[in-house]
KEKE-3310 file (N, C-alpha, C; in steps of 0.2 Angstrom, whole numbers, plus 5000, padded with zeros to 4 digits):
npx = (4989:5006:5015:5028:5028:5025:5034:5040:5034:5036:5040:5049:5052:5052:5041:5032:5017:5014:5026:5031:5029:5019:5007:5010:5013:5011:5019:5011:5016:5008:5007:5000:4995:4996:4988:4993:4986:4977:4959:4947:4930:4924:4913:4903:4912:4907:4905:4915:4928:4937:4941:4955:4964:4980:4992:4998:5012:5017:5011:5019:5031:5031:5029:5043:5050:5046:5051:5041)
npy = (4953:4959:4975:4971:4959:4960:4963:4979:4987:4999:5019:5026:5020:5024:5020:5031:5039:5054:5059:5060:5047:5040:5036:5019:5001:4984:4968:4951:4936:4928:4931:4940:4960:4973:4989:5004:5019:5036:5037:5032:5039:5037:5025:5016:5003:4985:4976:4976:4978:4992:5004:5014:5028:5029:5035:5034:5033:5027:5013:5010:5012:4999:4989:4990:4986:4973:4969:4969)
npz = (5056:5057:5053:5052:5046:5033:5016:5011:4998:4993:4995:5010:5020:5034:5042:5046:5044:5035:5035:5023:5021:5017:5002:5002:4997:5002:5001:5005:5014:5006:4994:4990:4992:5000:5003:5007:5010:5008:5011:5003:4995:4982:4981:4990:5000:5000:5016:5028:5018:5010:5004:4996:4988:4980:4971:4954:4952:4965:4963:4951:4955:4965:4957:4951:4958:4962:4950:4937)
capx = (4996:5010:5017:5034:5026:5024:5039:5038:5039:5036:5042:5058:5055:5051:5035:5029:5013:5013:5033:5033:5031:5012:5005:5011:5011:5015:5015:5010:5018:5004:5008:4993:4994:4990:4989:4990:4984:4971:4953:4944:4923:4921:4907:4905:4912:4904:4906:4923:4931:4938:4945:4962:4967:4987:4995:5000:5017:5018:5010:5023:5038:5029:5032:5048:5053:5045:5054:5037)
capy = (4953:4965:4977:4969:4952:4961:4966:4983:4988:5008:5023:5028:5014:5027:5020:5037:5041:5061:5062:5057:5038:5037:5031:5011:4994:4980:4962:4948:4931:4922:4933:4945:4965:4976:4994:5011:5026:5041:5033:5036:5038:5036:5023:5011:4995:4979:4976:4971:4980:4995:5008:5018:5029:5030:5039:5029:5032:5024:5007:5009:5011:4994:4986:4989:4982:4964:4968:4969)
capz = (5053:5058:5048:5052:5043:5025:5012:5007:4990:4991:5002:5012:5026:5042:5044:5049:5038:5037:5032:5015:5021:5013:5001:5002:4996:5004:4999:5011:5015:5004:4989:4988:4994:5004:4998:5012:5005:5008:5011:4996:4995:4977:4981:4995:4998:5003:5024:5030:5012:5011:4996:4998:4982:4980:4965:4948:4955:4969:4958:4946:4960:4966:4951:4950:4965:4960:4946:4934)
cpx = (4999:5013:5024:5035:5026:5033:5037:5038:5040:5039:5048:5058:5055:5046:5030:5023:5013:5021:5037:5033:5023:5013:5012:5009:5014:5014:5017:5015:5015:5003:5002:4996:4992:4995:4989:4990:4978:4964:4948:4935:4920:4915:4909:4904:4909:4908:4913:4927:4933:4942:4949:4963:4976:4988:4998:5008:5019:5014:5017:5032:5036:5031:5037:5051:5052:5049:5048:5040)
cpy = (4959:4968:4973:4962:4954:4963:4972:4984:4996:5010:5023:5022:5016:5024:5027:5039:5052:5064:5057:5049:5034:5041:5025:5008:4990:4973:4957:4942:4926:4925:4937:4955:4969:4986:5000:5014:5032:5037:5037:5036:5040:5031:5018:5004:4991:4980:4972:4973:4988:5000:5014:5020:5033:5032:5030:5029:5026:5016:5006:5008:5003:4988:4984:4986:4976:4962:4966:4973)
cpz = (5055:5054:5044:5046:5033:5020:5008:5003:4988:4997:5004:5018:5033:5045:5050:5045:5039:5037:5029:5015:5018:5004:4999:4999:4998:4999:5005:5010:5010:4995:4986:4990:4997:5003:5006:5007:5009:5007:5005:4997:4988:4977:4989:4995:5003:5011:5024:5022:5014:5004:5000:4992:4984:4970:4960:4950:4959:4966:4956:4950:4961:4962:4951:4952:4963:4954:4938:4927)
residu = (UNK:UNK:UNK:UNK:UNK:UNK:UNK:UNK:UNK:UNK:UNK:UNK:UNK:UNK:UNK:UNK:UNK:UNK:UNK:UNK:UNK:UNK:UNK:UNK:UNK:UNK:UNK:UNK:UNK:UNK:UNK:UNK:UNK:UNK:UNK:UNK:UNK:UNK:UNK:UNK:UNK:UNK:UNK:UNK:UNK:UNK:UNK:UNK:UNK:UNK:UNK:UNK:UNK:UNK:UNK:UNK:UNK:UNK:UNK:UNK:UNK:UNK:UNK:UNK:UNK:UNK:UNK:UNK)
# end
């Protein structure tokens, strides 16, 4: 899937990570999510899974955008 294919809901929209354009969240076409962020190793996940931790912020911008 290409980034082009999601709707942002966070961020300034450069897609630059490393000037101010992370942490993300997108949503897909099929109504799920998909989260960028800093790679986290709070524990590890199952194979083909992966953990990303993003600020309460960047959540709650998210939100707002779907209008939660």
């Amino acid at each position: 899937m290409a980034r082009e294919e999601l709707t942002r809901l966070t961020g300034n929209g450069n897609g630059e990570c490393g000037k101010d354009d992370c942490p993300n969240v997108y949503r897909t076409a099929s109504g799920s999510f998909v989260v960028q962020g800093d790679v986290s190793k709070a524990f590890s996940a199952p194979q083909g899974e992966g953990l990303v931790e993003i600020p309460e912020e960047t959540l709650r911008e998210a939100f707002r955008a779907l209008g939660w």
